[in-house]
N, C-alpha and C positions, 0 to 999 in steps of 0.2 A: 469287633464283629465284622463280618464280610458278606455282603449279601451277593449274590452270584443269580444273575437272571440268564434263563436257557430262550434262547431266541432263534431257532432255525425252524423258520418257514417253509412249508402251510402247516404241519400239526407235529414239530420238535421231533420228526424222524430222529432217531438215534444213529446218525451216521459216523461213517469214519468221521468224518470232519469235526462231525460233536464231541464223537469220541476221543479222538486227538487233543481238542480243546480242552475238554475238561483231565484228562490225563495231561497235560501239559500244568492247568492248574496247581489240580492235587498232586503235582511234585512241586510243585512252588509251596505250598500249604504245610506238605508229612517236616517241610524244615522248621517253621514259622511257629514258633512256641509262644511271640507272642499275640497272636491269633489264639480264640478261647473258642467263638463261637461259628459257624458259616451256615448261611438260610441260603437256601437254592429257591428258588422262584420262576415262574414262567411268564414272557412276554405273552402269549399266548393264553386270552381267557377260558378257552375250550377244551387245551391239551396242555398237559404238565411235559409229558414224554410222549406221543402218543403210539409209539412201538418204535423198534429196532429193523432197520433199514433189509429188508427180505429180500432185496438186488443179491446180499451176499452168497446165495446160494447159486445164484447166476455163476458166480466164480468164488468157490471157498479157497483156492488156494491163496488170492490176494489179501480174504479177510483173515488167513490166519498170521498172516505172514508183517499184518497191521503191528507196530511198534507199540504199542499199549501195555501202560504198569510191566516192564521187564522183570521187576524184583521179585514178581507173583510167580507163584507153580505155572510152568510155561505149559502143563498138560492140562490146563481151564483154556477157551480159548479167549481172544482179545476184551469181547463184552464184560465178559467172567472178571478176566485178571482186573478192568475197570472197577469194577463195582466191589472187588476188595481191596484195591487200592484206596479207594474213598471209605470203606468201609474201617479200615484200620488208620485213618486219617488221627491226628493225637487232637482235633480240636471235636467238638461236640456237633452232630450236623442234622441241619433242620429242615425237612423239606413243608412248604407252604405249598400243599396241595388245593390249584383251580383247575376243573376240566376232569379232561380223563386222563389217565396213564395206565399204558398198555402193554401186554410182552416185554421189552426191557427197558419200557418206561417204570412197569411195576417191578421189575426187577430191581432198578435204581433207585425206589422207593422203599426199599425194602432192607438196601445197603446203611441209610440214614438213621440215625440214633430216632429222632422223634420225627413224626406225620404227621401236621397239620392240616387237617380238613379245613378250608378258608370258604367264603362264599356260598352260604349253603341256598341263603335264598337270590341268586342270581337273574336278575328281570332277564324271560324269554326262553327258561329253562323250567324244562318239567315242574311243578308242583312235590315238594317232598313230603315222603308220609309221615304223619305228627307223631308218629315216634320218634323221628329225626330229630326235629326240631324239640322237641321235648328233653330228647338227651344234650342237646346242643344245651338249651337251657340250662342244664344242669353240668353243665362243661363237662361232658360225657362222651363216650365213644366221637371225639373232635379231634383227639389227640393220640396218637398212637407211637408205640415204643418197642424196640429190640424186648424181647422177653427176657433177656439178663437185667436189661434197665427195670422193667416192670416189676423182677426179684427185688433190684436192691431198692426203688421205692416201697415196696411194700415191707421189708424189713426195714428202713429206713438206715438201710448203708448210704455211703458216697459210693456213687463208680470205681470201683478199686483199680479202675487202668490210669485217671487223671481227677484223684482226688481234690488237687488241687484248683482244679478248675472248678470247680461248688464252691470252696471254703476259703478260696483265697490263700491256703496253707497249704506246705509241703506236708508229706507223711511218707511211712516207710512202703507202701504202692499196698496195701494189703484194706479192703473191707472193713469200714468200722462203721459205730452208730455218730448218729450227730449228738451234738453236747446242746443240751437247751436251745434247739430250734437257730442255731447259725449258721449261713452261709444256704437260708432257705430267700 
């Protein structure tokens, strides 16, 4: 497992810079097979992402022209091609949501196999409604998932792109049921 903290001060603007970064990453990672899992996290207790750097409109021909995920349909531009880059990543990716995440912070949230809502009662932060907490209780809307993912748990498939990564066993890449509860 690889835990990956986002730390660009004051509130994880999504800048080139970040972008570069983790696009530099996630071409270290799309090789790394034996990497299963990566948590994204934020140094930042306020902001996870907390939007995508709005300068670029100042000058869009520099942001397009940004080197980011090449392999991607070069007609999405750099933010885009990012966040399927990570999106299509072969390992399982988790973001640990504190704070906010905004415009292509939630976008990059959105790229992640599973959301984690972390910290819900945070001293010095609003009061949450007892539904909240309620569901939290019941490990309930905490957790959130690609809606493919959310298919194959509820049929109780493995992920048919990296079965292997559940079960510890290779297969032939295709959707099956689990056999007596392994590799849970």
């Amino acid at each position: 497992m690889v835990h990956v903290v986002i730390d660009n001060p004051p509130v994880n603007l999504l800048d080139a810079a970040l972008m570069t970064d983790l696009d530099c990453f996630a071409d270290a990672m799309s090789g790394d097979h034996d990497i299963r899992v990566i948590v994204f996290d934020s140094a930042d207790p306020d902001f996870f992402v907390g939007h995508g750097d709005m300068t670029t409109a100042d000058a869009p021909a520099t942001f397009v022209a940004l080197r980011v995920a090449p392999e991607q349909d070069q007609s999405l531009n750099p933010m885009m091609r990012l966040h399927e880059r990570i999106r299509s990543l072969p390992q399982i990716t988790i973001a640990e949501l504190r704070g906010l995440a905004r415009g292509g912070g939630a976008e990059l949230l959105s790229a992640m196999h599973v959301r984690k809502l972390a910290d819900l009662n945070k001293p010095g932060r609003p009061e949450r409604p007892p539904w909240v907490h309620l569901m939290a209780m019941r490990k309930r809307k905490t957790l959130a998932v690609r809606e493919r993912c959310h298919q194959d748990i509820h049929a109780g498939r493995v992920h048919s792109h990296h079965p292997e990564m559940i079960t510890g066993e290779p297969c032939a890449g295709k959707s099956r049921q689990h056999g007596s509860g392994r590799g849970r």
